[in-house]
N, C-alpha and C positions, 0 to 999 in steps of 0.2 A: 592419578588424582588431579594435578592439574591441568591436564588434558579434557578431564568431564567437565572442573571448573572453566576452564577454558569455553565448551560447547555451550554448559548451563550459560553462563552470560552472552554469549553469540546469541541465543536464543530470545532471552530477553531484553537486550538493546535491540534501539527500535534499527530498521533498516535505510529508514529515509536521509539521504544528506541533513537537509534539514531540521530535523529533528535529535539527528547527534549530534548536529552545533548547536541546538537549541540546550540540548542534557549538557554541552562542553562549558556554555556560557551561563546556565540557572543553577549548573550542581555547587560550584564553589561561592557562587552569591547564597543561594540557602546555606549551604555548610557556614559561611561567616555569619550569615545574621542567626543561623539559632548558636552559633558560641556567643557572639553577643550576647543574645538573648538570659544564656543562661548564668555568663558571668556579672551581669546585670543583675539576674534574679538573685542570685547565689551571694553576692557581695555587696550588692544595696539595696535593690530591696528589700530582702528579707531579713538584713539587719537591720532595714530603718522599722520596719515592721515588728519584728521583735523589740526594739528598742521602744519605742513606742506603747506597746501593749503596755511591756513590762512598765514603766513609767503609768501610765491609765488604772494600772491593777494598782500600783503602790499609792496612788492618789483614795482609790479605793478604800483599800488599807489606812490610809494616815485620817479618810472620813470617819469610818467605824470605830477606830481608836479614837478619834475626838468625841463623839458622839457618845460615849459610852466614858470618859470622863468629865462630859458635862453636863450636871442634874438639872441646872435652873433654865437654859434656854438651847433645848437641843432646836427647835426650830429655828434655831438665828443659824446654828451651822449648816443647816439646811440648804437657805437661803444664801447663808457665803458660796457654798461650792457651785449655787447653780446661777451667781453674777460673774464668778470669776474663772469658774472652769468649764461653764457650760453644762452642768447636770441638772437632768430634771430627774427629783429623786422623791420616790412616796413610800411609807411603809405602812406595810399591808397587814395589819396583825391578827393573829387566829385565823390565819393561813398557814400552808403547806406548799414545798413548789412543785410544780406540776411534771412530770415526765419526760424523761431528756428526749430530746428528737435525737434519730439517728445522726450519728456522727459524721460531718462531710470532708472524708479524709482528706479531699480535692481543693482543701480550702484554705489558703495559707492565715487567713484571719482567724478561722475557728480553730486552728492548730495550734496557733502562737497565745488565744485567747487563752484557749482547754487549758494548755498546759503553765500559762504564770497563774492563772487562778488553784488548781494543784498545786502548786510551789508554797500559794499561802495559805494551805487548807481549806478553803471555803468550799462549801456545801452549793451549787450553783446550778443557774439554768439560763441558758441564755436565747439570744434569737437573732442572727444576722441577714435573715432573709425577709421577716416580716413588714419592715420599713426601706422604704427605699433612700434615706438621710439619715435613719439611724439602729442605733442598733441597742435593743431591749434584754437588759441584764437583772436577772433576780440573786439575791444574795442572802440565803440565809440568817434570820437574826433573832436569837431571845422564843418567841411565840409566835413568828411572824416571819416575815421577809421584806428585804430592802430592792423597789422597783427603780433601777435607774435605767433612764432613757438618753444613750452617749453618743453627741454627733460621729458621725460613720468615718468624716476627717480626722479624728485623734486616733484610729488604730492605722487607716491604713491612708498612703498620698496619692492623688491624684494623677501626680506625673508619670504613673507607669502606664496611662491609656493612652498620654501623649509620647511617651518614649515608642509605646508597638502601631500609635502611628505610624511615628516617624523614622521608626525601623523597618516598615512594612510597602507602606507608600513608595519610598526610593529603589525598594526590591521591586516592588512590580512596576517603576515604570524603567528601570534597566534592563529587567525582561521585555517589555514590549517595544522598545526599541532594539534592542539586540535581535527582535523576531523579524522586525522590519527588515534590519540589514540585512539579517541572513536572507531571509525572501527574496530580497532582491540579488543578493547574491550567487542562492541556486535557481536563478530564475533562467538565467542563461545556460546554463547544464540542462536541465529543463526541457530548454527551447532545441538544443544542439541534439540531442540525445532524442526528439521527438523527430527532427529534422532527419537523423542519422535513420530515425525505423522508416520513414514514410520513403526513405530514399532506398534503403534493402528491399522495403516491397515492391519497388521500381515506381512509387508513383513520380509526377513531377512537381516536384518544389521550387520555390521563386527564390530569385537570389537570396542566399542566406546572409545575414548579418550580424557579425562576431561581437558580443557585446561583454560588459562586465569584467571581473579581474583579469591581468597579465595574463597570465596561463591560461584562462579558458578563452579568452581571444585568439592566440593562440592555437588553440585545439581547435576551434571553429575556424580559424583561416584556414587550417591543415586541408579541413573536414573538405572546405569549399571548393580546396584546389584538388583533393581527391576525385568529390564528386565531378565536377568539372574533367577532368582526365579519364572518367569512368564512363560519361556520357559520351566525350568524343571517339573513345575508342569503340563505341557500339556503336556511333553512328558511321562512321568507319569502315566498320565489320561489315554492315549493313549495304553500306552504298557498296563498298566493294564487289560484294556478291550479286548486290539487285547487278554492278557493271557487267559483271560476270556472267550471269542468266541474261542477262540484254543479250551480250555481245554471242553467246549460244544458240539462240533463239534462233536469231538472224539465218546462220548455216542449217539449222534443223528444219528451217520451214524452207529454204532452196530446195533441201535432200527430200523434204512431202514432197513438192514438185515435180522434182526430177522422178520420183518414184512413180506420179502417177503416168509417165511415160513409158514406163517400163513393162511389156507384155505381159513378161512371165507374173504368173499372180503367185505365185508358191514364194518367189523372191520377192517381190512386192509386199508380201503379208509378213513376210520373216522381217526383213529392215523396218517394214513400219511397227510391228512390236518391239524393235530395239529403241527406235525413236522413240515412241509413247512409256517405254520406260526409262528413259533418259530424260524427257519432263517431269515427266514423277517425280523424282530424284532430285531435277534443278527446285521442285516445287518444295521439296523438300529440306532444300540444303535454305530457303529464302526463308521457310517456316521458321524454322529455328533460330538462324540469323535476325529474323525482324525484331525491332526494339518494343518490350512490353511498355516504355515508358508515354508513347502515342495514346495508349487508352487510359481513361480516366476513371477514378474508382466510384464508385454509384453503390447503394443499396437495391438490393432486388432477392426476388425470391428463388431461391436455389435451387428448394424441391422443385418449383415448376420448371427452372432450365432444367434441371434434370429429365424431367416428363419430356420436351421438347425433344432434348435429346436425342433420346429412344425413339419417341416416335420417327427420325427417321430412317429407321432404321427397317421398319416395318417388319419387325420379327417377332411376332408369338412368343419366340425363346427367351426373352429376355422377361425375368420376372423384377418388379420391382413396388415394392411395395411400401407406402408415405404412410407412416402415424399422425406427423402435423407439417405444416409449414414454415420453413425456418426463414427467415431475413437475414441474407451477410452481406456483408459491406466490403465489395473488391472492383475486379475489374473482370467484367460480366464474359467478356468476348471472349479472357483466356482459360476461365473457370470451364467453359464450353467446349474451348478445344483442350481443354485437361482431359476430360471423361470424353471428350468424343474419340481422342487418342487410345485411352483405355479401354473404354466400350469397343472401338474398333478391335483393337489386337485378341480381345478377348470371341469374339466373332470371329476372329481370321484363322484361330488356333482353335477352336472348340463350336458346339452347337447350342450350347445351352449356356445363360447367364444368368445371374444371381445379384441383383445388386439390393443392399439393404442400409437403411440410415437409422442412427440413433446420436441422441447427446449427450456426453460424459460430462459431467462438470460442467469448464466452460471449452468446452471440443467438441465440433460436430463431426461423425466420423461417417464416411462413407465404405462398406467393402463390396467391392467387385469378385465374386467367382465364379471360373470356366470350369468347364469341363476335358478341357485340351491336356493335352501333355507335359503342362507346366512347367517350369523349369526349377534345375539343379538347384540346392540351398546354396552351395560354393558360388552360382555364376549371382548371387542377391543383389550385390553392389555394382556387379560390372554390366548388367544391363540399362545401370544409369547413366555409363558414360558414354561421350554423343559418340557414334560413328560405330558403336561395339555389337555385334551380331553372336550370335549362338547357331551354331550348326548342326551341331550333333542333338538328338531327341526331339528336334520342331523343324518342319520340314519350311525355312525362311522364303519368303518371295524373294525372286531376285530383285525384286525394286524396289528393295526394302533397302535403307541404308544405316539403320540402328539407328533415332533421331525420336521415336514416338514416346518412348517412356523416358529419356531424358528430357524432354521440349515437356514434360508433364511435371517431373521431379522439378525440372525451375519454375515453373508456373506455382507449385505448391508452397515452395518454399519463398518464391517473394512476396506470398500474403503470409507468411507466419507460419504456415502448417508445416505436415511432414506427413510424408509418403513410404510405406514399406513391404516389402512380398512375403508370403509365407506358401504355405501347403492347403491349396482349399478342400472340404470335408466333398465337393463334386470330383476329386482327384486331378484336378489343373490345378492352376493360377492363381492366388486370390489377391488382392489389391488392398490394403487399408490406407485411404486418406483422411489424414485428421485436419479439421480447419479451425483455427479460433474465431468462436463467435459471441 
C-alpha cells in the first residue's frame, strides 16, 4: 500500500529541481492563506454578515409593525425609514410577487437573507443581482406588496475585497520572488550538469566556472579538476603512442631498405608482409588512442555520410536504402569512421550487407547485417573490449588487433547513443546503433 502511494506521488511530482522548490516554497504559502481565508470567512465574515442581515430584517419587521399600527400618516413612516435608514420603499397594491428565481446556494448574502426572513415568516422575493448598489426586496403585505430598495452596504462589508487583496497580492509576490531565487539558484546545476554532458560527448568546453551555493561550487570545482585530469591523461595516452609509432617507424623504414637489397625475393616478400602488417597495427594502436576532443561537433546530414560511405567501398553488395534525410548534430569525422569500422568488418567477414535506417521516438537507429559467421551471443560484450579477438568461428586477420568495434562502441557512446549485437535474419552479424536526435 504505501509502496503504490509511494510510486502514485513520484509520478506526479514534477521532476524538475526547480519546480519542487518552487511546490516546497508555494505549497505552505497557499496552505496558510486559504486557513486564513477561511477562519476569516468562518469567524468574521459571516458573522458580521449574518449579524447584519438579521439586524436589516428586524428593521424590516419593526417597519411593518409600525405601519400597520399607524392609521392617520402611514406615509410619514415612510419617509422616517428612508431619511434615517436609507430605505426607498413603495407599496404596490393589487399585486402578487412574482416567482422566486433559482436559489444561489453559492451566495452567502442570499443565504443569510433566505433564511432570517424565514425566521420571521414573511412571504418574500428578492433580487441581489439586479442592481449593482442595491438590492430589491418585495415583502408581502394585506392586497399588495411592500418594494424596498436596500443599500448593498447594510447586508454585507466591503472589506472582504480589500482583505483577498491583501491576502492575495503578498502571496503572489512571495511566490515570484522565491521563483526568482530559486532560478538563479538551479541556474548553476543547470550550467554544471550541461558542462558535465557536452564533456562525456568529448566535445571541448571552455574553462568552466563554479558559481552559486557552497555545494555546488564545490561540485563544479570537483567537475573542473576532473575534467582537466581526464583531458591530460588522453593527451598523454596520445603523445605517448604517436612517441611510440614515431620512434617504430624510424627502424621499419631502415628494415624496407635493407630489404630491398636483399635478392632472394621469397624472403623479401615474406618480411615485407610482416612489416606492412606491423603499420597496420601501429595505425591501429594511433586510431584508437587519438583524442575525439580535436573535432568539433557541427550539424550535417547523416544519411548522406552514410551514402558516402558505401560508395567507397564500391560494392554492389551492400544494400542500403534512405526513406528521408536526417540532420544530427556531432562530430562528423568520427560518425564516419563509426560505420566505416562496421561497414568494414562486416565486408571482411561476409559478402552481402544490409544496412537500414529508421526513427523511433527521439532515436535514430541504424542496423548493419552480414551474412558471415557472426559471432557467439556469450562473446556480445567482450568484442567491445579494446585489444579482444575471437578465434574460434571467424577466420581473424592477423593484423587485426581487436580495436574496430571498440574505437566504434566509444565513438557511439560519446554522442549519447548505444551500440548493440544480436543474430541478423542473413545468418551473420547484425549491428544496431541508436543515435539521439
Amino acid at each position: 500500500m504505501f509502496y503504490g502511494l509511494s510510486k502514485f506521488l513520484k509520478n506526479i511530482l514534477p521532476k524538475q529541481l526547480f519546480y519542487r522548490g518552487l511546490l516546497i516554497v508555494a505549497t505552505p504559502i497557499i496552505i496558510l492563506q486559504i486557513t486564513i481565508s477561511i477562519v476569516f470567512f468562518d469567524s468574521l465574515w459571516i458573522k458580521t454578515n449574518k449579524g447584519m442581515t438579521k439586524a436589516l430584517v428586524n428593521e424590516i419587521r419593526t417597519f411593518i409593525d409600525a405601519y400597520d399600527n399607524d392609521i392617520t400618516n402611514k406615509d410619514y413612516i415612510i419617509k422616517l425609514f428612508k431619511e434615517h435608514l436609507e430605505f426607498n420603499i413603495k407599496f404596490e397594491s393589487n399585486k402578487i410577487l412574482p416567482e422566486r428565481k433559482k436559489e444561489r446556494w453559492f451566495s452567502p448574502i442570499d443565504r443569510s437573507l433566505r433564511r432570517e426572513l424565514k425566521n420571521k415568516n414573511f412571504n418574500f422575493w428578492f433580487d441581489t443581482t439586479g442592481y449593482k448598489s442595491l438590492i430589491d426586496l418585495k415583502i408581502e403585505y394585506g392586497n399588495g406588496y411592500f418594494q424596498f430598495f436596500i443599500p448593498r452596504e447594510r447586508l454585507t462589508s466591503s472589506s472582504v475585497r480589500l482583505f483577498g487583496l491583501w491576502i492575495t497580492l503578498p502571496a503572489i509576490l512571495v511566490i515570484a520572488l522565491a521563483m526568482i531565487f530559486l532560478k538563479n539558484q538551479t541556474r548553476p546545476i543547470i550550467k554544471l550538469a550541461e558542462a558535465s554532458e557536452r564533456f562525456g560527448r568529448g566535445e571541448e568546453i571552455e574553462e568552466f566556472r563554479p558559481s552559486g551555493a557552497l555545494e555546488i561550487r564545490k561540485a563544479g570545482f570537483e567537475f573542473d579538476r576532473m575534467r582537466k585530469r581526464i583531458v591530460r591523461h588522453l593527451n598523454q595516452r596520445s603523445e605517448m603512442l604517436s612517441g611510440i609509432s614515431h620512434d617504430l617507424r624510424t627502424p621499419l623504414t631502415r628494415i624496407k631498405l635493407q630489404l630491398a637489397l636483399i635478392k632472394d625475393e621469397n624472403v623479401s616478400k615474406k618480411l615485407s608482409e610482416n612489416i606492412d602488417e606491423m603499420e597496420k597495427m601501429l595505425n591501429e594502436y594511433l586510431q584508437f588512442s587519438s583524442s575525439s576532443f580535436s573535432d568539433k561537433t557541427e550539424k550535417f546530414n547523416i544519411s548522406e555520410l552514410i551514402q558516402i560511405t558505401i560508395k567507397k567501398y564500391e560494392n554492389e553488395n551492400i544494400i542500403f536504402k534512405i526513406t528521408e534525410n536526417f540532420i544530427f548534430n556531432g562530430r562528423k569525422n568520427l560518425i564516419q569512421r563509426c560505420f566505416d569500422n562496421v561497414i568494414g568488418n562486416s565486408l571482411k567477414y561476409g559478402n552481402k550487407v544490409k544496412i537500414s535506417e529508421e526513427l523511433n521516438k527521439n532515436n535514430l537507429n541504424y542496423v548493419i547485417e552480414d551474412n558471415g559467421p557472426g559471432i557467439p551471443s556469450d562473446e556480445y560484450e567482450n568484442v567491445f573490449k579494446p585489444f579482444y579477438k575471437i578465434d574460434r568461428g571467424r577466420s581473424d586477420s592477423k593484423s587485426s588487433v581487436g580495436l574496430g568495434l571498440s574505437i566504434s562502441s566509444d565513438i557511439i557512446r560519446s554522442h549519447g547513443g548505444n551500440i548493440s549485437l544480436g543474430k541478423s535474419e542473413m545468418g551473420g552479424l547484425k549491428v544496431k546503433i541508436s543515435l539521439p536526435i
